[in-house]
C-alpha positions as CSV (number, residue, x, y, z in Angstrom):
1,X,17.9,-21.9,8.4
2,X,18.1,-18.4,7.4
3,X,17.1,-15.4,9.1
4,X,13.9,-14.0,8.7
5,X,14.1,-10.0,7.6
6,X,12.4,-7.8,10.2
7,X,9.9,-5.3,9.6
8,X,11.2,-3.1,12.3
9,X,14.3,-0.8,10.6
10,X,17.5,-1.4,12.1
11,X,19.7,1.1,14.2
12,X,21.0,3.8,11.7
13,X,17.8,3.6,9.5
14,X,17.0,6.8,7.5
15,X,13.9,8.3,7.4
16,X,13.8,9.3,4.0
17,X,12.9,12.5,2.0
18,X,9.6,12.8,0.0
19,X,10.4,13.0,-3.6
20,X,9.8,16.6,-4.9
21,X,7.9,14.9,-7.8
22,X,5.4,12.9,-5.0
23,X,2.0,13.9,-5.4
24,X,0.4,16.8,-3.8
25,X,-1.0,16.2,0.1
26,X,-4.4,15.8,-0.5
27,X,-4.0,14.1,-3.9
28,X,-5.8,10.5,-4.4
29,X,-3.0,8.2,-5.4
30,X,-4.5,6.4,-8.7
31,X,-5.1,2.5,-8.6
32,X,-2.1,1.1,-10.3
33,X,-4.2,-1.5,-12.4
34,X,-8.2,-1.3,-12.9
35,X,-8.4,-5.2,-11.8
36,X,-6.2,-5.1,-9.0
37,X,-7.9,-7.1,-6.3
38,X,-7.0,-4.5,-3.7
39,X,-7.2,-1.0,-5.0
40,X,-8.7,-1.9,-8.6
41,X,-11.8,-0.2,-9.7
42,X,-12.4,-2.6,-12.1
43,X,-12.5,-6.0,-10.0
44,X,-16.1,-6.4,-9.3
45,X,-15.4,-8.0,-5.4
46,X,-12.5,-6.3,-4.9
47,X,-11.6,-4.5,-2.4
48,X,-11.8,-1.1,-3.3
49,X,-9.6,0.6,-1.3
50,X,-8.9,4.5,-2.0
51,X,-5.6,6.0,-0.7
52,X,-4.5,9.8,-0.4
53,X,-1.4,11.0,0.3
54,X,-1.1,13.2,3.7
55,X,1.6,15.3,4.9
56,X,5.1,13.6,5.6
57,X,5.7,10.0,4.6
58,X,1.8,9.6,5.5
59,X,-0.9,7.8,3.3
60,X,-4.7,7.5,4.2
61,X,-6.6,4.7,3.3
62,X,-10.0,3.1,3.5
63,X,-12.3,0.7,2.1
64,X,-15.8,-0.7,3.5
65,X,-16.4,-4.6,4.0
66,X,-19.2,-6.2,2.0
67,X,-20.1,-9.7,1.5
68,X,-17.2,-10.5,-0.8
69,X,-15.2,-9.7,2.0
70,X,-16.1,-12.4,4.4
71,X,-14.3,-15.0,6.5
72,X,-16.7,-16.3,9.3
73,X,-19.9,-15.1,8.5
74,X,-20.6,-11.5,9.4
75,X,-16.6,-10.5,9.8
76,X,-13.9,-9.8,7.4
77,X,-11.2,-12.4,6.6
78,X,-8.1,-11.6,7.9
79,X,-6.3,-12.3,4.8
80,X,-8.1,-9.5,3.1
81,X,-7.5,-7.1,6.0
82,X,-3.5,-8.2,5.4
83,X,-4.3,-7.5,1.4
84,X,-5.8,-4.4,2.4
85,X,-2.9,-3.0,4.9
86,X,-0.3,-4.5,1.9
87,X,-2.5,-2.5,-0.3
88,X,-1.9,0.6,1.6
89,X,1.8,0.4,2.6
90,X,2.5,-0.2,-0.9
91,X,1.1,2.7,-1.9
92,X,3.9,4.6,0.3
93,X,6.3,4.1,-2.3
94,X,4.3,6.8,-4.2
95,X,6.1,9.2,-1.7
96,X,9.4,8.3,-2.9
97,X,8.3,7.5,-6.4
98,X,10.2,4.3,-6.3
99,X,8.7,0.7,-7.4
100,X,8.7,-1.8,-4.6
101,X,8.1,-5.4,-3.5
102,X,6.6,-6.1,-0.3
103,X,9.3,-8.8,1.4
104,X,7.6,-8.9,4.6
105,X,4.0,-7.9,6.0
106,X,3.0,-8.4,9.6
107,X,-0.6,-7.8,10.6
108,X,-1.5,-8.0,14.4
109,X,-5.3,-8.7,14.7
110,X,-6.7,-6.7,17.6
111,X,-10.5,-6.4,16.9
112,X,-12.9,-8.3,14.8
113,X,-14.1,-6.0,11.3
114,X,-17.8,-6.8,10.8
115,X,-19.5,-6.9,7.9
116,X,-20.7,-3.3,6.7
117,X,-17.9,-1.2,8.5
118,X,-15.3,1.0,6.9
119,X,-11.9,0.9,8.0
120,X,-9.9,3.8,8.4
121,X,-5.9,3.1,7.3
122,X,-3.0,5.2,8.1
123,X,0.3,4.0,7.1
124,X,3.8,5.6,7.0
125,X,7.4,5.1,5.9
126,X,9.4,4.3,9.4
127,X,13.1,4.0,7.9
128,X,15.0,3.2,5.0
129,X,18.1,1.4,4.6
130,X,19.1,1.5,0.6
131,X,16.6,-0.7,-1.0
132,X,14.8,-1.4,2.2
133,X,12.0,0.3,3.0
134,X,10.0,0.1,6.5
135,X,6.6,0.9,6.8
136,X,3.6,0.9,9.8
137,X,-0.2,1.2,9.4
138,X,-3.2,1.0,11.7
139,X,-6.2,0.4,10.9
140,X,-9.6,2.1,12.9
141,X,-13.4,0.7,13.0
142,X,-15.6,3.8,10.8
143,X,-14.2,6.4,11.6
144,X,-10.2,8.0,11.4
145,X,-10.4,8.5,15.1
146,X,-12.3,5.2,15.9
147,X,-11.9,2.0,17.7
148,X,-8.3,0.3,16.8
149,X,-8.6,-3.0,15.0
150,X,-5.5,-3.8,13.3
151,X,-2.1,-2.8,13.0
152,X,0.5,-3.8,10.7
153,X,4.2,-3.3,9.8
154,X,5.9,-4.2,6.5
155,X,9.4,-4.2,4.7
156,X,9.2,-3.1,1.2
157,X,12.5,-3.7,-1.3
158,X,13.0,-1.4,-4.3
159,X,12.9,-3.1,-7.5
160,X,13.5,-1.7,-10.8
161,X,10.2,-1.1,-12.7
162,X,11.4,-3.3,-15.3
163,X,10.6,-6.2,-12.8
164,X,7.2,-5.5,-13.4
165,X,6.5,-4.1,-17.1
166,X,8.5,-7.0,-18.1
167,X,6.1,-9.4,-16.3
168,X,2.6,-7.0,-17.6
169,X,0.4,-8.2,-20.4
170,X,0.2,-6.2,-23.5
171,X,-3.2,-5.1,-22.5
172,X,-1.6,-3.3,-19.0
173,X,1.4,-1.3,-20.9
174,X,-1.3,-0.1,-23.3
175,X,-3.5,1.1,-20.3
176,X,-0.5,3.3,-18.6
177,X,0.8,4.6,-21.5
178,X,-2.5,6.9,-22.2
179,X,-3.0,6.9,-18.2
180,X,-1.1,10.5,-17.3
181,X,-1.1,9.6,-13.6
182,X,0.4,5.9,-13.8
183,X,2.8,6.6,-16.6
184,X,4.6,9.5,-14.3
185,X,5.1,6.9,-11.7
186,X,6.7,4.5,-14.9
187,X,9.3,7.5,-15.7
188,X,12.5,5.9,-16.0
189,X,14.1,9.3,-15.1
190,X,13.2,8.8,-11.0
191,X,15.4,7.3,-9.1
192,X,14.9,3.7,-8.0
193,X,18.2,2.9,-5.7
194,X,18.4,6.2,-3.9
């Protein structure tokens, strides 16, 4: 049997710099496809989540649960609150402008998320060992400072971005090459082993 990979970086871990090309703290770090199911504006039960970039290796994140959302009735399923804490973590890689997989996501379930509340995600890089890249999040009840209901912890790996515009429909590579904010991220210049 082989050994599962942690999502806790190992001793001698790095925590890496920011890019000098990562967006601006403050910025609101653009959906990487209109119908993603996580961050898509386009997906008409999707998620919804909207990320901004904070100071450090820091993202903020939050979406509110609606119907669509629902496991047992009145609460959110806990596979979309992984989705949604995936969805955030991911968006880290902004920070470094790097392209990543996720390889491993853990999501601890403290408190139920009901029906109608927002919850607040903060996620942040936590070490980085070549292509490995270690991220936490928690995730508050309506408010930043609010009750905590999940927390999560993830190992991302590096990939070149061919790995994904080799996999995207036609209809995708049109869409980022007239969207300014997506096509900087799919600048072959950046570095994707740093």
């Amino acid at each position: 049997m082989s050994r599962i990979a942690s999502t806790t970086p190992p001793p001698g871990a790095l925590i890496p710099q920011r890019h000098p090309q990562a967006p601006a703290v403050g910025t609101k770090i653009p959906s990487h496809f209109g119908h993603c199911f996580g961050c898509g504006e386009l997906h008409p039960t999707g998620l919804h989540l909207v990320a901004y970039v904070q100071d450090g290796l820091t993202i903020s994140a939050q979406f509110t649960v609606t119907e669509d959302h629902q496991g047992a009735p009145g609460l959110a399923h806990g596979g979309l609150l992984s989705l949604a804490f995936d969805e955030a973590l991911g968006k880290l890689m902004w920070l470094l402008r790097a392209p990543a997989v996720t390889a491993r996501l853990e999501t601890d379930f403290l408190k139920p998320v009901p029906l109608g509340s927002t919850l607040y995600i903060t996620a942040k890089i936590t070490g980085q060992v070549d292509r490995k890249v270690y991220g936490s999040a928690e995730g508050r009840l309506n408010a930043p400072d609010g009750q905590l209901a999940l927390r999560a912890a993830a190992l991302y790996v590096i990939v070149p971005m061919e790995h994904f515009l080799n996999n995207a429909p036609k209809e995708y590579l049109e869409h980022i090459a007239k969207t300014p904010e997506i096509l900087a991220f799919v600048d072959p210049d950046f570095e994707i082993n740093p």
